[in-house]
Every structure is written in structure tokens, then in C-alpha cells.
C-alpha positions as CSV (number, residue, x, y, z in Angstrom):
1,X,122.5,91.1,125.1
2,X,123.3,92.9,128.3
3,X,123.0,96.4,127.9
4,X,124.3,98.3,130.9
5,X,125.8,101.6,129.4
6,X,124.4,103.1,126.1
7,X,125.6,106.5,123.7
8,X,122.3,108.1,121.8
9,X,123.7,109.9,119.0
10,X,121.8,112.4,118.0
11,X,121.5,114.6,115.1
12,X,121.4,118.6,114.4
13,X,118.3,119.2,113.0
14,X,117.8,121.9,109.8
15,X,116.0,124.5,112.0
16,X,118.9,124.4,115.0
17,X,121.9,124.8,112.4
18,X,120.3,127.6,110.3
19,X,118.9,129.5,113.0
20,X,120.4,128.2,116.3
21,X,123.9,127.7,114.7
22,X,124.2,130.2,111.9
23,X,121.3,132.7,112.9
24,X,120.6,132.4,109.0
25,X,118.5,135.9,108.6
26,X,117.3,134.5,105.6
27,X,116.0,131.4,106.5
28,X,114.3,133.0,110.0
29,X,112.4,135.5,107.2
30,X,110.7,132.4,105.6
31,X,110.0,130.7,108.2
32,X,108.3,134.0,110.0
33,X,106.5,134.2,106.9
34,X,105.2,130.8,107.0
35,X,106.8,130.0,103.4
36,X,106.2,126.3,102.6
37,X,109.9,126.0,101.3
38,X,110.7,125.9,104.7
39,X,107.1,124.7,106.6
40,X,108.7,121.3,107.3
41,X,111.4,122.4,109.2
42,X,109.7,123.5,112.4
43,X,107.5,120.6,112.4
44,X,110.6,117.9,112.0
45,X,112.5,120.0,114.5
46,X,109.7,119.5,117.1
47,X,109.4,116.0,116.3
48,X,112.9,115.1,116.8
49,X,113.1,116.9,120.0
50,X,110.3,114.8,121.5
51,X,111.9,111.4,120.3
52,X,114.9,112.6,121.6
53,X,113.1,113.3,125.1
54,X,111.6,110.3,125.3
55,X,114.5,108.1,124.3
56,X,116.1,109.8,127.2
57,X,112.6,108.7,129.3
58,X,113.0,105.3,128.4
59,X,116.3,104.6,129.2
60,X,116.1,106.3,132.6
61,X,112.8,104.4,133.3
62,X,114.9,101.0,132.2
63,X,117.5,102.3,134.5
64,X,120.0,102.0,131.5
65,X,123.1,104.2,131.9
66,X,123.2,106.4,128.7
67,X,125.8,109.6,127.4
68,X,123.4,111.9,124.9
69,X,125.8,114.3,122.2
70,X,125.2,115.4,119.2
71,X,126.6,113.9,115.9
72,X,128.7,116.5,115.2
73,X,130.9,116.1,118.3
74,X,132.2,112.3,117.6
75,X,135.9,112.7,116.6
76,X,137.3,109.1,117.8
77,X,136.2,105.7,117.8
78,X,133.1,104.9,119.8
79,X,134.0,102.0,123.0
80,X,133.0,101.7,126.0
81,X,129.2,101.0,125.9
82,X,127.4,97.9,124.8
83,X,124.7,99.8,122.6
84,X,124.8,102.7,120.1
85,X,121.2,104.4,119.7
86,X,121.1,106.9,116.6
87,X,118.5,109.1,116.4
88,X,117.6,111.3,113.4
89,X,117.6,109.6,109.9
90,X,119.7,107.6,107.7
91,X,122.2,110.2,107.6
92,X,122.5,109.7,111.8
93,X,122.6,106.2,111.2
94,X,125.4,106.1,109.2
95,X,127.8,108.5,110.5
96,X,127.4,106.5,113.4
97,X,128.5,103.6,111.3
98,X,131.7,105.4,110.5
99,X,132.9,104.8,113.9
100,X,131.9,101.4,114.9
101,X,133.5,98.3,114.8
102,X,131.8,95.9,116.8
103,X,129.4,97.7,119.1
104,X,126.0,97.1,117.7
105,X,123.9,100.2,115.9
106,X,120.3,100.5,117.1
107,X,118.3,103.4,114.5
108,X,115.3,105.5,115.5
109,X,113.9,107.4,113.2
110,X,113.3,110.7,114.9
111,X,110.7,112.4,112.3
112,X,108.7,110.4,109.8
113,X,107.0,113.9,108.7
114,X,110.6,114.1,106.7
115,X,112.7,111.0,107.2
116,X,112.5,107.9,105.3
117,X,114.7,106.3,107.9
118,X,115.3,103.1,105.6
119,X,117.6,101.3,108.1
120,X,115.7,103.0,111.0
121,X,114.3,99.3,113.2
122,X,112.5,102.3,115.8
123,X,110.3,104.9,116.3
124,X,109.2,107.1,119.3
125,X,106.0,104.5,119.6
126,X,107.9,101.4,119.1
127,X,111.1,102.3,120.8
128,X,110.4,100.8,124.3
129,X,109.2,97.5,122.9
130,X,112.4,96.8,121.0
131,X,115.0,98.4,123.6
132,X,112.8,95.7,125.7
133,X,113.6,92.8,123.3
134,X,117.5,93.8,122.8
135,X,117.8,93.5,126.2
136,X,115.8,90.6,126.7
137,X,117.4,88.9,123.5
138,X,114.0,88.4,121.5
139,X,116.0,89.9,119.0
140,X,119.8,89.8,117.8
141,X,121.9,92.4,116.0
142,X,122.9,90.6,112.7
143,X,126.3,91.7,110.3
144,X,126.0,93.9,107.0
145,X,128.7,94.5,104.5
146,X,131.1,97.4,104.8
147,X,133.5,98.0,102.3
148,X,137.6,99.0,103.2
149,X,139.6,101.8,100.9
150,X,143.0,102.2,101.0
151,X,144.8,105.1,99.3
152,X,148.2,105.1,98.1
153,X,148.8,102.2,100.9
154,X,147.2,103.9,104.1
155,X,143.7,102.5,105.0
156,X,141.2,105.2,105.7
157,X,139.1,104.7,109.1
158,X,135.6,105.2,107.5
159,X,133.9,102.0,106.2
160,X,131.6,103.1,103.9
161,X,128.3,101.5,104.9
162,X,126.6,102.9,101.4
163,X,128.3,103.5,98.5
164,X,132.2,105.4,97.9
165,X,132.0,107.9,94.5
166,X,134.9,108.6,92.8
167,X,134.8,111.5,90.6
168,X,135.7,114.9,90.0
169,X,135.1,117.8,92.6
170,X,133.4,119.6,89.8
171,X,130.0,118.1,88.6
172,X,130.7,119.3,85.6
173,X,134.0,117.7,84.2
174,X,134.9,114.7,83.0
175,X,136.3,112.2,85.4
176,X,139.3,110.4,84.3
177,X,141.0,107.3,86.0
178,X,142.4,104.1,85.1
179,X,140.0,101.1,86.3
180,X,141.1,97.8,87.7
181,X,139.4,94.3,88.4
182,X,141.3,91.6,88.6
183,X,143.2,91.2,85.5
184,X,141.6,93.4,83.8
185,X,142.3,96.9,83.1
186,X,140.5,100.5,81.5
187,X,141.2,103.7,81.1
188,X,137.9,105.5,81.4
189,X,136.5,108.9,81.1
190,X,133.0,109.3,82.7
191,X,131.0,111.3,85.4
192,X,132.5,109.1,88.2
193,X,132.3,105.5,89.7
194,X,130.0,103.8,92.1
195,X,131.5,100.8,94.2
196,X,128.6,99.7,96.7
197,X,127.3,97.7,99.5
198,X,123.8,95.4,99.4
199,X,122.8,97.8,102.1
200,X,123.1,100.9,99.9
201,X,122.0,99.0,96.6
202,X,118.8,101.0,96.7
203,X,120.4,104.6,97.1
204,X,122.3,106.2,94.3
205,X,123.3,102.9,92.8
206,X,119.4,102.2,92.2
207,X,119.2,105.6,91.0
208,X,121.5,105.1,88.2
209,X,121.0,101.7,87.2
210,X,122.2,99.5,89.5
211,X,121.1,96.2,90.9
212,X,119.1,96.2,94.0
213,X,120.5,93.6,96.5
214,X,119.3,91.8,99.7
215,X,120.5,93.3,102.5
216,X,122.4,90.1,103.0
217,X,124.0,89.3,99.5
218,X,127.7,88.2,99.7
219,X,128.3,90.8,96.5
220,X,128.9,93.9,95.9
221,X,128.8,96.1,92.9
222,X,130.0,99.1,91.3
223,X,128.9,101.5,88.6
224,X,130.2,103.9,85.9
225,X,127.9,106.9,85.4
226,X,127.6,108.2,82.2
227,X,130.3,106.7,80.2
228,X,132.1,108.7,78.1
229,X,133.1,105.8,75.4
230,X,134.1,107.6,71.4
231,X,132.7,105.6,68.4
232,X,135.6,103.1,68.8
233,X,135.8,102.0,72.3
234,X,134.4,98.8,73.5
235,X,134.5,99.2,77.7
236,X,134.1,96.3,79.7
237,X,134.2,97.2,82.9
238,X,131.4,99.2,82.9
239,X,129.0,97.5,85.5
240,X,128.9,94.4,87.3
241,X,128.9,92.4,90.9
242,X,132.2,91.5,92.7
243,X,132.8,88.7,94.9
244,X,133.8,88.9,98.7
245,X,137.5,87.9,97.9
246,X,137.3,90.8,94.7
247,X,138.8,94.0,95.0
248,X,139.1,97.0,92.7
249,X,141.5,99.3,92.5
250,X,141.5,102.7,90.3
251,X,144.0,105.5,89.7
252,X,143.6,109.7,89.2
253,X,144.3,111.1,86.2
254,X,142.6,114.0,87.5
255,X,144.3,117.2,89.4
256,X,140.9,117.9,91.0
257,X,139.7,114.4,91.6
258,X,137.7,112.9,95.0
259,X,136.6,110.3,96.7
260,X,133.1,110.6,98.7
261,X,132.2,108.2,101.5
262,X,129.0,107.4,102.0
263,X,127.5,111.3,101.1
264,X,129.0,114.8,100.8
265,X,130.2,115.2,104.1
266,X,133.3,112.7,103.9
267,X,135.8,113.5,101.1
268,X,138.9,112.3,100.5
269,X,141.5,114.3,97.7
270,X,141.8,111.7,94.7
271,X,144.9,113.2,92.4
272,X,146.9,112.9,89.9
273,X,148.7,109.6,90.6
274,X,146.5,108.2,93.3
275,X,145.7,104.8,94.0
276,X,142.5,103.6,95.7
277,X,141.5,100.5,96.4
278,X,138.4,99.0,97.8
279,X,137.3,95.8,99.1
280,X,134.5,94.6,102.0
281,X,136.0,95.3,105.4
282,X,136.3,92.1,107.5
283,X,134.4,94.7,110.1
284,X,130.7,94.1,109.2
285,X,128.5,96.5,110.3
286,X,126.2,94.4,113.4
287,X,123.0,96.3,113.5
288,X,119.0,95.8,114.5
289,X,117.4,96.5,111.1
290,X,114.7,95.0,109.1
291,X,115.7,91.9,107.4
292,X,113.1,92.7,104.6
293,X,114.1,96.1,104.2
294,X,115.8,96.3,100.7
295,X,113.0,94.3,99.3
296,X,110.1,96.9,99.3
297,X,112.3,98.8,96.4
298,X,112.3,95.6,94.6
299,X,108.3,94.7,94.9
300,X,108.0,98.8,93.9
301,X,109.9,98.4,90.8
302,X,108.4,95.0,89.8
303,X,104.9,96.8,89.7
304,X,106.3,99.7,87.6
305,X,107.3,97.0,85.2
306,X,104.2,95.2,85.3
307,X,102.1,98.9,84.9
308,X,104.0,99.6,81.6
């Protein structure tokens, strides 16, 4: 692909929001004192300032236009470059996803001291080989599963790129809703629903039972955490895999209810009354990742099994 014009999204790191940002008193005490609840935080700031640096290097020595900003300032729809680089973790990663349609998503994982970076293809060391083979087309950006929600008839612009939770805005109450597939139809009283991708099968869904998924799988799946069933209720719609062509659709019967995209930081009110429905988004998600990248969890868990 030609890549003439690039954005590097970049994320805040812990130390420059707590002490840059906020001037958290607290937080600058532990660190002065060298505590090691916050001994990490220094040494991943440092290393994600030096990835960002020599991002910035790379580009300039490939004589690749680029714009550098910081997460935290995208408000509208990236256009207007043929390449998104984002730098930080999987977090970075997928806010970038959130406002993307067709522009392909290149992630570099900024500091393996704390990141896991799952969907991360780069690192500082690596990074000029595979901008090299982008732009040489040794490689090719290939199309992951998004998933669409609309509520009470308006579609929201994120496409989760994870998972969407449904559930109360207190951890501690009982989520109530009435569940939809198909035909089929529940009212359900649990800690919550998980509808998710094959990309973000081996996240929370994993976590709490779920099935871990190629990255490519034409399915998706959802979840009910902790189901809330009295001696004479039989649920059915507890777990299971949906189609391409499935939706499902669920309704609050809860005054505090929400509806979390993809983490904490995008939340959607979910009240009494409204109606959410979800479904893959005919925008896949075109991204330089591992192909193989879902299947470490499953090798992991296979040895667990076999170690019992």
C-alpha cells in the first residue's frame, strides 16, 4: 500500500496523567519514595517516550508525512491519511479502532515492561522492518469483526472491537433486562451480559467462561455472568455463538442500567425501557496483527487441562 501521510496516536501514560496532568501529591510521594506499587510507572513512562521518539525517527528517515497527538484529543472520525500507527497498548489500539472505518490500524506496543499489547504487530526493534513491508506490500492489512449497537433506533458511532457489557452501573445489583435471540425470548436477572467479537474472545469473555475464537471466526458470542435463575427457572439463553446474519436485542428494566464499549471509558445510559441491539458491523476492523494471535490462549489452556 502506498503510504504517503500517516497519524501516530499516542497514548497518556500513568506517570504524565497523575503527575503531569493531575499533580497527584500522593502518587509523586510514592514514587519519591521508591514504593514498588508505583516502581513500574517511571520505567513504562520512559519506555514509551523512546518508542514514541523513534516512531517519529522512522517516519522522518522514510520521509513519510506523519501528524503525532495524543489519544485523548481524537473527537471525530479519523480521514485523510492512508495509515493509523497506535502506540501504547491494547487500550491505544482500540480507541483508535473506535474511529476507523477503513483506514488500516498498525499497533506498536510502546512498553513491554507493562503492556501485553495482544493485538500489538510492532515494537520499537521491529518497527522499521514492518513500516518497510507495509509499504513495500510484503504484508497486507486483513478484516476483523466489529460488532454494531443500536439504541432505541439511533446507531451509536463506536464499533466495539472487544466485547459491549450490559449491566448495572453498580457492581453490586442485580441486572435486570429482557433477552432476545431470534425467536426466542428471557427475562433474566444476572450480573450483566457479554456480547463479543473473536478478537476479544480471550479478554473478559475467556475470563468468565467463554469460548476462545480464531481471530477470524465468522461467530460471535455472548455471555450471562452469574445467572440469577430461582429453583424453578430453566434459562436458555444463557450462553452460546451467533451467526453473522444473528442479532440480539435486550431491554432495561433497570433505572441505573449501562452499556460499556469495549472498557470503562465508553458508557452508554441503558434505562428503564431501552432497547439495544447488536449485530457485526459490515465495517470490519482492517488491521496488521498476528494471524496466530488468539491461539497462544488456547495452547495455554490446553496444557492447564492436560496438567490436572
Amino acid at each position: 500500500m502506498k503510504v504517503k501521510k500517516v497519524l501516530v496516536l499516542r497514548k497518556r501514560t500513568t506517570y504524565q496523567i497523575q503527575v503531569e496532568d493531575y499533580h497527584e501529591e500522593r502518587f509523586v510521594k510514592l514514587l519519591e519514595e521508591k514504593s514498588e506499587i508505583v516502581k513500574r510507572v517511571l520505567t513504562a513512562h520512559n519506555e514509551h517516550l523512546a518508542t514514541v521518539e523513534a516512531i517519529h525517527a522512522e517516519l522522518e528517515r522514510q520521509k513519510i508525512e506523519y501528524v503525532s497527538v495524543a489519544r485523548s484529543e481524537l473527537i471525530d472520525p479519523i480521514e485523510d491519511v492512508d495509515l493509523v500507527i497506535a502506540v501504547g497498548g491494547d487500550g491505544t489500539f482500540i480507541d483508535a479502532s473506535h474511529f476507523l472505518e477503513d483506514i488500516p490500524l498498525l499497533g506498536v506496543n510502546s512498553s513491554r515492561s507493562s503492556s501485553y499489547g495482544h493485538f500489538c504487530l510492532a515494537q520499537s526493534e521491529n518497527f522499521p522492518k514492518i513500516l518497510a513491508q507495509i509499504c513495500a506490500n510484503e504484508i497486507e492489512p486483513t478484516k476483523i469483526m466489529r460488532l454494531a449497537l443500536t439504541l432505541n433506533g439511533h446507531q451509536l458511532h463506536q464499533k466495539a472491537l472487544n466485547e459491549v457489557l450490559i449491566a448495572h452501573t453498580n457492581p453490586g445489583a442485580t441486572s435486570r433486562y429482557i433477552l432476545n435471540i431470534g425467536s426466542q425470548k428471557e427475562e433474566q436477572r444476572s450480573s450483566g451480559v457479554w456480547i463479543g467479537t473473536p478478537a476479544g474472545s480471550t479478554g473478559s469473555l475467556r475470563s468468565a467462561g467463554g469460548v476462545i475464537q480464531d481471530i477470524y471466526a465468522s461467530q460471535y458470542q455472548y455471555l450471562v455472568r452469574e445467572a440469577c435463575q430461582r429453583p424453578h427457572e430453566n434459562w436458555h439463553l444463557i450462553k452460546g455463538l451467533l451467526n453473522k446474519d444473528e442479532s440480539i436485542a435486550m431491554t432495561s428494566e433497570m433505572r441505573l442500567g449501562a452499556i460499556f464499549i469495549d472498557g470503562p471509558h465508553v458508557e452508554y445510559p441503558f434505562t428503564l425501557g431501552d432497547r439495544l441491539e447488536i449485530k457485526p458491523s459490515k465495517y470490519e476492523l482492517a488491521t496488521f496483527i498476528n494471524p496466530d494471535l488468539n491461539k497462544i490462549f488456547s495452547h495455554c489452556e490446553n496444557l492447564q487441562e492436560q496438567s490436572k
